[in-house]
N, C-alpha and C positions, 0 to 999 in steps of 0.2 A: 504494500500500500504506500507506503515513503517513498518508494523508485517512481510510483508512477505520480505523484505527487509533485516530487524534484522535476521530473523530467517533464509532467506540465507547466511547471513553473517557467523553466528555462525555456521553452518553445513559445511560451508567450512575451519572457524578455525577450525573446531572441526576435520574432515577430515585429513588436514594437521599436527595439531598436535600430533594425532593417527598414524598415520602412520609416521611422517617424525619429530618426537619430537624436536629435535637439529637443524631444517631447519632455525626456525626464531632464531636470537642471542637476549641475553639476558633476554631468557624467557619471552618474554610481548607477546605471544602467550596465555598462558594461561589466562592471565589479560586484555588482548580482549575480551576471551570468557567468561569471570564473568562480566565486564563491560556491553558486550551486551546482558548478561542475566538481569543485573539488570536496562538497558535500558528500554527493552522487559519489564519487569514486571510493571513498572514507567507507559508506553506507552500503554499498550496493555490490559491491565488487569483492572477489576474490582475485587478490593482487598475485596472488601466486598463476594463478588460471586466468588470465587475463586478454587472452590472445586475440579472442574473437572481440574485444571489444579496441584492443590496441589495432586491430587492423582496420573497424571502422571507423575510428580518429584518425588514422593516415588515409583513408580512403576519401572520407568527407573532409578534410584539410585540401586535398591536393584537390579535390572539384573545387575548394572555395578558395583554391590561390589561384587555379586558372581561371575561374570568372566563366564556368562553361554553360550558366545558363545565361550568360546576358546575351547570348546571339539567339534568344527569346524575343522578336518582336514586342517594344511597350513594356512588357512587365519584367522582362528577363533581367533587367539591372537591380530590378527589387528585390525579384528572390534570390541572386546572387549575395546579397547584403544581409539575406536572411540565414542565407547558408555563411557567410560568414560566423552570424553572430552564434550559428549551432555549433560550428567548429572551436570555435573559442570555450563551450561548454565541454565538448569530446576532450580536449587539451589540458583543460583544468580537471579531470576525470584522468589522463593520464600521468599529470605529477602527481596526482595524490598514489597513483598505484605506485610508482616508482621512488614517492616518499616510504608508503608503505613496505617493498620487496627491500629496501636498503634502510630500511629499519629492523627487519627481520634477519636480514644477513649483518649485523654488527651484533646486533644484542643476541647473547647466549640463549639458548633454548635449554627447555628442562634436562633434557639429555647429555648435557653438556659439563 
């Protein structure tokens, strides 16, 4: 229930700040959506098992650095902005996995 929570949350930051950038003042629009990327990743994720979600942050980065829906007649520039702002959620979803695995590989485990 919290993933899907997080993850509506951030699709509607991500939404609004795509389309409507200057809506919220002082830019903590965008530090919304990295906060509850790196919520999402804290929460939701098994850092260890992480693969399938590491590869749809590199997969959804590289659409949003190419810009490959703005050859969308009209609207294509917007949901590229939109895919931007999801990308920055995927991203902050993967330093927290990577804070997580390298927090896990310094500190001694029970076995240890």
């Amino acid at each position: 229930m919290a993933a899907r929570i997080i993850v509506g949350l951030a699709v509607i930051a991500a939404i609004v700040q795509g389309l409507w950038p200057d809506l919220v003042p002082e830019n903590i629009l965008p530090l919304v959506i990295v906060v509850l990327g790196l919520v999402y990743g804290v929460m939701c994720l098994d850092a260890e098992d992480a693969t399938g979600y590491l590869a749809l942050a590199i997969a959804v980065g590289g659409a949003a650095a190419t810009d490959v829906l703005g050859h969308i007649h009209v609207i294509g520039p917007h949901l590229d902005n939109i895919v931007d702002q999801i990308s920055v959620a995927l991203f902050g979803g993967v330093v927290a996995v990577l804070a997580i695995r390298t927090w896990n590989r310094i500190m001694p485990s029970d076995g240890d």
